[in-house]
Backbone bond lengths (Angstrom), bond angles and torsions (degrees), N, CA, C in turn:
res aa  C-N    CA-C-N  psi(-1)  N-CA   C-N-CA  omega(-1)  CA-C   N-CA-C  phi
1 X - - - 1.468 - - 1.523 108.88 -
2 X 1.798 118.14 135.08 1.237 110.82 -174.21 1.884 114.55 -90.36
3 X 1.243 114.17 102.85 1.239 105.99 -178.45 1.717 128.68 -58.34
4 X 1.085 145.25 73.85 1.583 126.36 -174.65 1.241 125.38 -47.13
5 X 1.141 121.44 140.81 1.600 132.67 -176.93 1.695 100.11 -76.01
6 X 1.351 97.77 145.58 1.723 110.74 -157.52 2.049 96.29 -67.03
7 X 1.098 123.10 -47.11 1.227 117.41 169.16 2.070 117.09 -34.90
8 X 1.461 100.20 -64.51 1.220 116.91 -169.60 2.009 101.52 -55.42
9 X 1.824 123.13 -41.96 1.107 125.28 176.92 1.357 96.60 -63.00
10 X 1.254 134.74 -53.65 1.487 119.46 -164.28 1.447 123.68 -56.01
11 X 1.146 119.65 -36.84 1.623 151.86 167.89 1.537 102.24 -48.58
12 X 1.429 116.53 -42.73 1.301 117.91 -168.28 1.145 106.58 -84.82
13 X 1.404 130.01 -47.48 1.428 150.79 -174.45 1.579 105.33 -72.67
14 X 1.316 129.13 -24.87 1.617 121.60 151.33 1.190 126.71 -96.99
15 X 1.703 108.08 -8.68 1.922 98.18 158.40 1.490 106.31 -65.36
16 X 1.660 112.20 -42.95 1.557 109.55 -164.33 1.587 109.86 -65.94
17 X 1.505 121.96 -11.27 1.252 130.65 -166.97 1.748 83.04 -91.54
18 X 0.706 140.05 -49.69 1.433 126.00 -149.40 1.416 104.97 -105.45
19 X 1.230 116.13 0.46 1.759 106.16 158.88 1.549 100.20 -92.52
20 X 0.925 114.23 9.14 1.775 100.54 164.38 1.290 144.38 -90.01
21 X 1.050 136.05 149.77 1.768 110.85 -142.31 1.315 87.91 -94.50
22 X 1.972 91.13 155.79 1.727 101.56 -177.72 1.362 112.93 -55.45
23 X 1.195 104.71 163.81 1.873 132.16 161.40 1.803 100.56 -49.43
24 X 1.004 125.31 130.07 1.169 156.96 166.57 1.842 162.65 159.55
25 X 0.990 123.22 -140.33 1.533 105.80 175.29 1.378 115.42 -59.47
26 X 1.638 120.37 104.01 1.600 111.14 165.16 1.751 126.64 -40.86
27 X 0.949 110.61 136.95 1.706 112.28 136.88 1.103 111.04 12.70
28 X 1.363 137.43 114.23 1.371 147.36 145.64 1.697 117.65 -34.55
29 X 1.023 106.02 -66.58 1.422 130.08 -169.72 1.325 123.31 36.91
30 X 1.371 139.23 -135.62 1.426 98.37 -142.26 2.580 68.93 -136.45
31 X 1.213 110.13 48.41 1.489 105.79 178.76 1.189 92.30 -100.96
32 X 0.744 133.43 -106.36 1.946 131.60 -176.40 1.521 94.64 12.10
33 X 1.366 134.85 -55.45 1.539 120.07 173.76 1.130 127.24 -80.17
34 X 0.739 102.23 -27.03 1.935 117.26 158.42 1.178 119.14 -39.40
35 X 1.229 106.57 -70.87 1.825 125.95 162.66 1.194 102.17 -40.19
36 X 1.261 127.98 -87.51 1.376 140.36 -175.71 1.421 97.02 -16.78
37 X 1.200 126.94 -74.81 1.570 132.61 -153.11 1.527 107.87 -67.27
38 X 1.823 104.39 -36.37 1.538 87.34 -171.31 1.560 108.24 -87.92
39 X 1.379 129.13 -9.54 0.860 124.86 175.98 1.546 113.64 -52.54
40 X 1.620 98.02 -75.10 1.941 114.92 165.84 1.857 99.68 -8.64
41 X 1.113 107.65 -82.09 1.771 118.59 176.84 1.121 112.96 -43.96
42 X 1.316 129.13 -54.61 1.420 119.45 178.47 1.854 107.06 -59.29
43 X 1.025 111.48 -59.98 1.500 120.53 -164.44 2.197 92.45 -61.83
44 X 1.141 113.94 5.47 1.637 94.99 179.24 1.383 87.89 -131.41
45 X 1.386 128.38 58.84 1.670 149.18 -173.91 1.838 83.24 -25.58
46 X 1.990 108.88 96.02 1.192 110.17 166.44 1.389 114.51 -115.30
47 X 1.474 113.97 134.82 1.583 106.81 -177.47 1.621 111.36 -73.10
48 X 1.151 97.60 -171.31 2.006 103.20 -163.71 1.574 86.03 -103.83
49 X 1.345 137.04 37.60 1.255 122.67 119.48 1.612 128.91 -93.23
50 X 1.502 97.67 -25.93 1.679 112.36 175.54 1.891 104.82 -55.72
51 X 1.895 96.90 -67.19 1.292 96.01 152.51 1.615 132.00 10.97
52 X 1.349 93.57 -116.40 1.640 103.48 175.92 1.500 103.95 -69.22
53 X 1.026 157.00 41.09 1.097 131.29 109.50 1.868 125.12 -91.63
54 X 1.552 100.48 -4.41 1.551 96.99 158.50 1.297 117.57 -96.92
55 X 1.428 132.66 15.39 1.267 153.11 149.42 1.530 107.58 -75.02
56 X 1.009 118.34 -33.14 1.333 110.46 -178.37 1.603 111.52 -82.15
57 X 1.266 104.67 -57.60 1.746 120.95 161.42 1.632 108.52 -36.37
58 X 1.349 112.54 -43.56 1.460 88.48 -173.90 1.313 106.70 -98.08
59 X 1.047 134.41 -2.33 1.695 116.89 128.57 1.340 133.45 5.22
60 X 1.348 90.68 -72.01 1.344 103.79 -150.66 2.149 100.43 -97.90
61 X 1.430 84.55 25.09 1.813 66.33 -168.63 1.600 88.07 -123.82
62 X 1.551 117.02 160.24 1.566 127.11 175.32 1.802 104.22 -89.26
63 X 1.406 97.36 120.58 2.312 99.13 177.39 1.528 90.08 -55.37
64 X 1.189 102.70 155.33 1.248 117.39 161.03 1.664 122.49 -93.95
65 X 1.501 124.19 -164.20 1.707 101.73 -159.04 1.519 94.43 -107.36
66 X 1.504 106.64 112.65 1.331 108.04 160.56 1.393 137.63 -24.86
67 X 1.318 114.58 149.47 1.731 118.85 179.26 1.574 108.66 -60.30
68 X 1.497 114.46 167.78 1.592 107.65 167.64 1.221 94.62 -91.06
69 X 1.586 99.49 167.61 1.603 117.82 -141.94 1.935 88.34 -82.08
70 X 1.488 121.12 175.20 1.341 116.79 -132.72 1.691 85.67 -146.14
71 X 1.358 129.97 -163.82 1.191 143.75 179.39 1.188 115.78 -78.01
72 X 1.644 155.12 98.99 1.232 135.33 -177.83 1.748 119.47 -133.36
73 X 1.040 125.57 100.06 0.933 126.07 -147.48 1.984 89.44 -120.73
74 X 1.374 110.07 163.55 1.539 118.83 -151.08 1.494 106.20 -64.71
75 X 1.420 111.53 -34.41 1.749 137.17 -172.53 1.630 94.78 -69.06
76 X 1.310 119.59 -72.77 1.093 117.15 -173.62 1.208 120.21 -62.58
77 X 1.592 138.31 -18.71 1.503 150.84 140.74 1.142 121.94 -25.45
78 X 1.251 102.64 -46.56 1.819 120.11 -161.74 1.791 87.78 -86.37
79 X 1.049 125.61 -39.61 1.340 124.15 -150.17 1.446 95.70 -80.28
80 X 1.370 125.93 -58.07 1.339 121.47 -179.11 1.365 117.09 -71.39
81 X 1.711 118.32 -3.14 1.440 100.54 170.92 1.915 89.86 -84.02
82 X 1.111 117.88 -59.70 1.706 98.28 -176.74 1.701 122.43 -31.00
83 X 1.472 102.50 -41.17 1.828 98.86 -179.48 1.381 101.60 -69.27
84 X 1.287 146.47 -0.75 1.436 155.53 -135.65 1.417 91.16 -116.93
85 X 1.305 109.19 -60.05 1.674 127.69 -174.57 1.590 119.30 -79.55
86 X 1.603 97.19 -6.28 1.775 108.29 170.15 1.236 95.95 -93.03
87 X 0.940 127.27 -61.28 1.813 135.78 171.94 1.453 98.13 -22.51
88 X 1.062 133.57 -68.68 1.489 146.10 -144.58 1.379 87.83 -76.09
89 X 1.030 139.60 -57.03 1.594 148.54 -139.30 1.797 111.29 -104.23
90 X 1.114 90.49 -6.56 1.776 109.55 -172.24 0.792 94.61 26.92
91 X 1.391 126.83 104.80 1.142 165.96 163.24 1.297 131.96 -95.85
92 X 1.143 126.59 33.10 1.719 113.96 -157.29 1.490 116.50 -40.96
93 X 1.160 135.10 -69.96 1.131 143.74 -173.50 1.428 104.08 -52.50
94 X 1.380 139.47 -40.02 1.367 126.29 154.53 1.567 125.49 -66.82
95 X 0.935 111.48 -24.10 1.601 131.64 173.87 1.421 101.54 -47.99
96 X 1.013 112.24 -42.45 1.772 136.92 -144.40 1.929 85.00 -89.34
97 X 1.151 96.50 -80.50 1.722 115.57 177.54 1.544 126.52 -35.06
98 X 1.223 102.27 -47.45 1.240 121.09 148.64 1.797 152.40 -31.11
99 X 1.687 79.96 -51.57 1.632 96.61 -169.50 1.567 81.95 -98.77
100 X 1.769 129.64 -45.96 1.604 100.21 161.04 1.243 129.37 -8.87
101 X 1.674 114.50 -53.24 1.092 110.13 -141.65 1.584 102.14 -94.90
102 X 1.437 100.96 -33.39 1.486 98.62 174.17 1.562 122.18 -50.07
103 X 1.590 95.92 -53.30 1.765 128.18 173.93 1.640 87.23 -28.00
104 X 0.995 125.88 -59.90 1.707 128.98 -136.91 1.890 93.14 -90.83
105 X 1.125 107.58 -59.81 1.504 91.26 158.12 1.248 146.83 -35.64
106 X 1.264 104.49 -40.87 1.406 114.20 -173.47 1.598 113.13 -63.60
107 X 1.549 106.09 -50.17 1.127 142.60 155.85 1.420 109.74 -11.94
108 X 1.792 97.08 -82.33 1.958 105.47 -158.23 1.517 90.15 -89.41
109 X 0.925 150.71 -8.72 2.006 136.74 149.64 1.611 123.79 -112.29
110 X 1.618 98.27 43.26 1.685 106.22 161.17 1.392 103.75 34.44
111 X 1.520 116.21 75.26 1.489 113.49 -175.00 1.794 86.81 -127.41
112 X 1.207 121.52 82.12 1.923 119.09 140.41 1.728 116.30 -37.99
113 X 1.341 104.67 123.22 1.520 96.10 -172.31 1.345 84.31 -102.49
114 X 1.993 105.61 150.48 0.961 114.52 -162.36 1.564 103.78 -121.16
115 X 1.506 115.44 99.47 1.381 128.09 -150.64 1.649 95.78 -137.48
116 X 1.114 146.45 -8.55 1.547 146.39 163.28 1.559 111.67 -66.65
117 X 1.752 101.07 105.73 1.655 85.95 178.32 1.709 80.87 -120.34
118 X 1.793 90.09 -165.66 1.493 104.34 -167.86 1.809 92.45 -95.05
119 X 1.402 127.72 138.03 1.050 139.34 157.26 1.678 122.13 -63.34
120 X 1.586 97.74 119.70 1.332 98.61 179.12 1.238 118.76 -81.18
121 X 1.475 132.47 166.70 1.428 152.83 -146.28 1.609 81.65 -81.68
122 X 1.199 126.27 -69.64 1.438 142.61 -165.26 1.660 106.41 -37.14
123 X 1.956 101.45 -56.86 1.442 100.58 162.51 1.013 138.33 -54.56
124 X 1.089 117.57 -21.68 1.936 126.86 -166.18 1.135 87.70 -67.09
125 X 2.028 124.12 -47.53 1.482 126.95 -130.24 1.435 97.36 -86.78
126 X 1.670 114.46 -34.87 1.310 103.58 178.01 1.518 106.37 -119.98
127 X 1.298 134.39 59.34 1.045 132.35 125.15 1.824 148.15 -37.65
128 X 1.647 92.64 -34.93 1.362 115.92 -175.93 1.614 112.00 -83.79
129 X 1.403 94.06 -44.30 1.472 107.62 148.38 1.793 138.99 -36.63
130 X 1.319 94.29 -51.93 1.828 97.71 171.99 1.410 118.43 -107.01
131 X 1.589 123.31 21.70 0.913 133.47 144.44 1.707 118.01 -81.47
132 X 1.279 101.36 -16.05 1.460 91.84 -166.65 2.230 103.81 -111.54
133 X 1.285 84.06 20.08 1.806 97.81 166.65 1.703 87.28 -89.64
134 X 1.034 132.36 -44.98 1.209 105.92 -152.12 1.713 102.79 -103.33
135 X 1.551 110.18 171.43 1.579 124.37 -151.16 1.411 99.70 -96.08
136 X 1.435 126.55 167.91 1.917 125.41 -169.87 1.567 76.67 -58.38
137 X 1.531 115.42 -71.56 1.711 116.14 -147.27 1.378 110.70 -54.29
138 X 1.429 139.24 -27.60 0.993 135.26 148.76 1.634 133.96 -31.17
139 X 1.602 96.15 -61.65 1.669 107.39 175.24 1.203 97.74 -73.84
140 X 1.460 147.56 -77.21 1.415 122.06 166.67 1.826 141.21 -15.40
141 X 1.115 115.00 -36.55 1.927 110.33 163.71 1.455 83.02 -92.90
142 X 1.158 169.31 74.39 1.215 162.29 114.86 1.371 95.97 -92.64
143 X 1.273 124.75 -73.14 1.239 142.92 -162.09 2.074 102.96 -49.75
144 X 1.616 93.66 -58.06 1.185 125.85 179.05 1.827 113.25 -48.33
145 X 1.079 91.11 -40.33 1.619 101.75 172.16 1.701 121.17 -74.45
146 X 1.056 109.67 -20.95 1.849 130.43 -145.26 1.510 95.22 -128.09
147 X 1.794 107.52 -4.72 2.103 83.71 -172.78 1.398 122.32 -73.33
148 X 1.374 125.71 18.43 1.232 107.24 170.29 1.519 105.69 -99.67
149 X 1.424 111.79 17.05 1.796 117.72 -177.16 0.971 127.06 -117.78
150 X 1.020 100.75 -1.77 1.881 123.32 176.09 1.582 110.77 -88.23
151 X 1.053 118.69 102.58 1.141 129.38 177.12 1.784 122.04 -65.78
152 X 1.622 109.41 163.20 1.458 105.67 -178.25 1.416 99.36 -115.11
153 X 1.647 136.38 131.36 1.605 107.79 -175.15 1.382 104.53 -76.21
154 X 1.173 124.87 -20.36 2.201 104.69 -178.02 1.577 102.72 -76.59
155 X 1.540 104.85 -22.98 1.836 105.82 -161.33 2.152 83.00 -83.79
156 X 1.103 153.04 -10.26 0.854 137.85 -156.43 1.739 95.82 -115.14
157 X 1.435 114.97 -12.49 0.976 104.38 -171.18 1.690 99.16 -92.59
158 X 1.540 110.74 -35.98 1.764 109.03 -153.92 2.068 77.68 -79.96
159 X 1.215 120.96 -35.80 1.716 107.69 166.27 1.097 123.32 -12.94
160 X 1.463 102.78 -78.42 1.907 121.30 164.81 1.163 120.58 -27.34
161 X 1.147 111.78 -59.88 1.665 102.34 -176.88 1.370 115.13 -72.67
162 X 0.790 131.30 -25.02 1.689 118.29 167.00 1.450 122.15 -81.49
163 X 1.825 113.02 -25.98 1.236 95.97 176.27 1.562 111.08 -88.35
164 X 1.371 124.25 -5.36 1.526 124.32 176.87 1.476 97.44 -83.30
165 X 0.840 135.02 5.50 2.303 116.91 -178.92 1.249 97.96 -79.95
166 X 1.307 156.50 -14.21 1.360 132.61 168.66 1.565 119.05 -139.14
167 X 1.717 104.30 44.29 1.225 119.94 -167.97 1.651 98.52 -95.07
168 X 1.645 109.10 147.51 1.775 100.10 153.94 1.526 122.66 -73.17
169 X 1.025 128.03 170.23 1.368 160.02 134.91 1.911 95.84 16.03
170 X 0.981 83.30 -71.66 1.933 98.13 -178.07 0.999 87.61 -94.42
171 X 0.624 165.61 -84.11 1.628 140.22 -120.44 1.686 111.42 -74.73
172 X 1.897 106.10 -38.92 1.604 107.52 152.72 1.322 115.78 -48.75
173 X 1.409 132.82 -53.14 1.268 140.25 -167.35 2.165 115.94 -47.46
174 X 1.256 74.48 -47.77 1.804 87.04 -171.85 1.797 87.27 -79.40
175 X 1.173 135.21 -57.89 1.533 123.03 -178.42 1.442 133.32 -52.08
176 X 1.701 99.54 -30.84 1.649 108.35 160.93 1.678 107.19 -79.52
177 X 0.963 136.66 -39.86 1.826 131.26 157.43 1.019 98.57 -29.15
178 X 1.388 149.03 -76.96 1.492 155.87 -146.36 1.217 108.96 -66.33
179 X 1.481 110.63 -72.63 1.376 146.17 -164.19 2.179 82.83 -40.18
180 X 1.594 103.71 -75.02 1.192 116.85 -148.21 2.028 87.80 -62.14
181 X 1.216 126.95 -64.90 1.192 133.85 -174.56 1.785 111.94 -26.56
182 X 1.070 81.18 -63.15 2.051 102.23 175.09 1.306 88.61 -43.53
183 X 1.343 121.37 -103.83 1.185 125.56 -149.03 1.646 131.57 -47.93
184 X 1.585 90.54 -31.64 1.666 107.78 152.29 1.570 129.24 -27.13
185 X 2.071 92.10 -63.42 1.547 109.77 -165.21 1.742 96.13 -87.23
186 X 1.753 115.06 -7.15 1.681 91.48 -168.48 1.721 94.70 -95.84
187 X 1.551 137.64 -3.52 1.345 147.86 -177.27 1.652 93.97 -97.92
188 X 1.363 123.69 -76.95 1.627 114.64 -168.84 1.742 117.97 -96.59
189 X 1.081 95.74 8.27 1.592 99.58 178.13 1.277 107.94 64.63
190 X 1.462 128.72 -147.82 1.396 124.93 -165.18 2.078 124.15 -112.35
191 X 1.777 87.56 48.02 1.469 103.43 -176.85 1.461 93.56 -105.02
192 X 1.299 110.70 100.80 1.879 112.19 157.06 1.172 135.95 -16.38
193 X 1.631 103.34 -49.54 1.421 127.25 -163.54 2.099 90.33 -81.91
194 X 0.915 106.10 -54.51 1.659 116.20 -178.33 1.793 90.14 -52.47
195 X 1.071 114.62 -71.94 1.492 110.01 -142.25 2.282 96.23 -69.33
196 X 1.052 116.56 -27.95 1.368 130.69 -172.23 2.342 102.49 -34.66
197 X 1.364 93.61 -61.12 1.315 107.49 173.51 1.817 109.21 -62.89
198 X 0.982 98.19 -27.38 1.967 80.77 -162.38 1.905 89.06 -98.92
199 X 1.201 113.53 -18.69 1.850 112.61 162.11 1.197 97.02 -55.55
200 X 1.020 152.12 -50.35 2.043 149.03 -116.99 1.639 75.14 -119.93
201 X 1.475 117.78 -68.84 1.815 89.33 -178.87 1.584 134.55 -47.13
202 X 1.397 108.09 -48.89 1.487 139.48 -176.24 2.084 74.74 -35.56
203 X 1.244 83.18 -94.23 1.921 105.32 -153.64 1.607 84.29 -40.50
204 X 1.161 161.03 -65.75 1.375 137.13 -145.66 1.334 110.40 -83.21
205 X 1.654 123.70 -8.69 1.200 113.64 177.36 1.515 99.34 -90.67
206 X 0.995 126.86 -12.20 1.425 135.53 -153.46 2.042 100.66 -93.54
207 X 1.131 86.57 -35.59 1.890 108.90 -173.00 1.797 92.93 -74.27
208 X 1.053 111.15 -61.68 1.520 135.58 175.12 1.934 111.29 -9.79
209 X 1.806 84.78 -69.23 1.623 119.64 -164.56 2.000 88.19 -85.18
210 X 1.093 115.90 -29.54 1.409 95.04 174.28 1.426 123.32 -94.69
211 X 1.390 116.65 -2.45 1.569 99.79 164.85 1.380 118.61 -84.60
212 X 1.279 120.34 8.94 1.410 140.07 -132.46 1.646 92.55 -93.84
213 X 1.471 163.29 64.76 1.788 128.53 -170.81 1.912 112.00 -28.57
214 X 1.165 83.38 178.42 1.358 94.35 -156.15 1.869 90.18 -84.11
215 X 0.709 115.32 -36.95 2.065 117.83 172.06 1.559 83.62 -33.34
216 X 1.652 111.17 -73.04 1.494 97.09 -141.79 1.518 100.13 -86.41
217 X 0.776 159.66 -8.77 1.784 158.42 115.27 1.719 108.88 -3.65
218 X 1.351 110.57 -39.65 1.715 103.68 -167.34 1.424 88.89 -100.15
219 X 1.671 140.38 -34.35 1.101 132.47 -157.28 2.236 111.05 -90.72
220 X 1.464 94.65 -11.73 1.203 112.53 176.35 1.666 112.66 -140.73
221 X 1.423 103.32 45.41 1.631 119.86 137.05 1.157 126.95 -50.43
222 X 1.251 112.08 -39.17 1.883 96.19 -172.20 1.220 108.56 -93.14
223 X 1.553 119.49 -15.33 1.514 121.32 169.16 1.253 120.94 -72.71
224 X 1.424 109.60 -12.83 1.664 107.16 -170.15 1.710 80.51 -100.21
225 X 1.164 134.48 -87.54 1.310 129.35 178.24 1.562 122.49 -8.78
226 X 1.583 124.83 -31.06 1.212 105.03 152.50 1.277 133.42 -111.25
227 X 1.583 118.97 13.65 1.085 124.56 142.71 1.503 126.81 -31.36
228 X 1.926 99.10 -66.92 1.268 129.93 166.98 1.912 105.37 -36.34
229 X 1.244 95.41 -61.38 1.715 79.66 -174.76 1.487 109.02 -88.07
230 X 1.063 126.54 23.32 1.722 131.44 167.07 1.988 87.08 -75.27
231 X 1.127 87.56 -64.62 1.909 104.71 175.85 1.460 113.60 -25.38
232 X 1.494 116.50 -74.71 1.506 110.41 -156.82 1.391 97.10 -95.28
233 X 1.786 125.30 -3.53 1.204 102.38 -178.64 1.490 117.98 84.67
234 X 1.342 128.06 -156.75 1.244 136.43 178.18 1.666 101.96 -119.56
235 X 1.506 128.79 81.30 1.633 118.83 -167.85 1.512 84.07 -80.09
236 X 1.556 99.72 172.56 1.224 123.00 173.93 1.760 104.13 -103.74
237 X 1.336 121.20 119.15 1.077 134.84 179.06 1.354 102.81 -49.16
238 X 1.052 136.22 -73.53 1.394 136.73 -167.85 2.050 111.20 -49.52
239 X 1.407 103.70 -63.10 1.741 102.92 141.98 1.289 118.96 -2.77
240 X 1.198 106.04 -67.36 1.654 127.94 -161.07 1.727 105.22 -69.36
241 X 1.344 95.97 -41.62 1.689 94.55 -175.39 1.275 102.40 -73.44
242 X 2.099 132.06 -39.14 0.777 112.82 -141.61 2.024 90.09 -80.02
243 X 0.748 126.29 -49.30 1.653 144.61 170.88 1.567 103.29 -29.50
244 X 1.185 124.99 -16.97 0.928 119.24 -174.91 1.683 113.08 -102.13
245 X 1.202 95.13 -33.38 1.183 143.62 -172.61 2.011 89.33 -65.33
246 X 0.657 113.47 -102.25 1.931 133.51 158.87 1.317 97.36 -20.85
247 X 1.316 143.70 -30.46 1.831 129.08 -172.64 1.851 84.16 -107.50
248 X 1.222 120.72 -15.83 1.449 96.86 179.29 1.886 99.91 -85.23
249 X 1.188 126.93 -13.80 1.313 122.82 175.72 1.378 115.99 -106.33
250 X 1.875 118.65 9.17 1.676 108.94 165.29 1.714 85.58 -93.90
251 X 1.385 94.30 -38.20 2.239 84.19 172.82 1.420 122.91 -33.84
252 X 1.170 113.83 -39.59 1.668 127.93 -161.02 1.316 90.47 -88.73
253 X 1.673 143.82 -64.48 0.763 144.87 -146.48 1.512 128.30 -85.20
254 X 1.942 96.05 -16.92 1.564 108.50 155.52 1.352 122.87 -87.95
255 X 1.375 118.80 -18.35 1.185 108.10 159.86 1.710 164.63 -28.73
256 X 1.552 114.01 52.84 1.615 128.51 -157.31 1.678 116.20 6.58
257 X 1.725 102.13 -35.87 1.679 90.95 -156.73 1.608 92.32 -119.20
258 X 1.404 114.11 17.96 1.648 118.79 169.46 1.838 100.16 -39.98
259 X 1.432 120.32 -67.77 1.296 107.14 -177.43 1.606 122.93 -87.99
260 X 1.167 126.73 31.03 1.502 143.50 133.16 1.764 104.54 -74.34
261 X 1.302 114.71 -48.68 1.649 92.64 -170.10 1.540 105.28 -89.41
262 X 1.260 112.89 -33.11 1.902 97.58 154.63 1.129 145.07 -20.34
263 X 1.517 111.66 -50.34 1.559 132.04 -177.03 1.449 85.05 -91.12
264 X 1.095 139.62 -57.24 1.673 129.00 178.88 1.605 112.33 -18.19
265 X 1.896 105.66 -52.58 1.116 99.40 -140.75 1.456 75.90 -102.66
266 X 1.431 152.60 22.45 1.101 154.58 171.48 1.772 112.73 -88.83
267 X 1.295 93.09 -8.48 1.543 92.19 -166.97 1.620 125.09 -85.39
């Protein structure tokens, strides 16, 4: 056996130290969706028969294409694997403690979690489907939990125009995406072909009111406002919830690691 002289090991043991890559932002990986999904489940309090039968459902559906990868740094890693392991353990009271802690991270290192993917075709189709595993009182504390997220489509549209008057270039761009998308899915729900026409209005009324200065925006408010409701029409509120209701479960159901946090919560 070749013994090395203690000089020659030390030498070796700080080359091997210094080909190692610096200290910094971990791996993204795939928790931020993780979270995402088990939260969705937790927050629609489903029993472990609902469960495996949305195990079965997501079977049968194609994920849709994940977000680009997001801020992840070692602190905030550690934190969502603990909310990961409250999830698993149903935990409420750690559940609770937990997402503090994430909450507070996110916070003091400007971390946007990056959880918006594109909805697959497959999801759209059975959306209607995994809304209808769960019970009224169920979708009600769902709703009940989430009402400051539920959007109105006329209240989302006259929104827009005030928060686009002193936006850039992009920054209008990504708000008319939204603006028009939303209001799309809260009038035709999640038919392409339906929502295609009321996008093409959305964005040109939206383009319209922003070349507009702000004089003629306040002095022709009530003209743009019923433009706006020329637009959505007269929706039916309840409509509105259920559509909303249905894109929060093709959300869940495109989600890559939906059946990673399944078996999580199976355990």
């Amino acid at each position: 056996m070749r013994i090395f002289a203690l000089p020659a090991l030390v030498l070796a043991i700080v080359g091997f130290t210094a080909s190692l890559p610096a200290a910094g932002p971990a791996p993204r990986g795939d928790l931020e969706l993780e979270i995402a999904a088990l939260t969705k489940l937790h927050d629609m309090e489903l029993t472990s028969e609902q469960l495996r039968s949305f195990k079965k459902l997501a079977g049968q559906v194609t994920a849709g294409k994940p977000p680009a990868p997001g801020k992840m740094t070692p602190t905030y890693r550690t934190a969502l694997v603990a909310l990961r392991a409250a999830f698993a353990q149903a935990d409420e009271e750690k559940i609770a403690d937990e997402q503090d802690k994430v909450d507070d991270i996110r916070d003091e290192q400007d971390i946007e979690p990056q959880t918006e993917m594109t909805i697959s075709d497959s999801a759209r189709k059975h959306a209607a489907e995994a809304m209808d595993l769960l019970s009224a009182s169920q979708i009600a504390n769902y709703l009940a939990e989430h009402s400051d997220d539920v959007p109105d489509a006329l209240q989302t549209l006259l929104d827009a125009i005030d928060e686009s008057r002193d936006m850039e270039e992009a920054d209008y761009a990504s708000l008319k995406t939204e603006a028009c998308e939303q209001v799309a899915m809260l009038i035709a729900g999640l038919d392409p072909a339906a929502e295609e026409p009321i996008i093409k209005k959305v964005g040109q009324w939206l383009d319209r009111a922003k070349a507009m200065s702000d004089a003629d925006v306040k002095n022709k408010r009530a003209q743009l406002e019923q433009a706006a409701k020329d637009i959505v029409g007269k929706p039916d509120p309840m409509a509105q919830l259920r559509h909303w209701m249905e894109r929060e479960m093709a959300d869940l159901l495109s989600n890559p690691e939906l059946s990673t946090a399944l078996a999580a919560r199976a355990k």
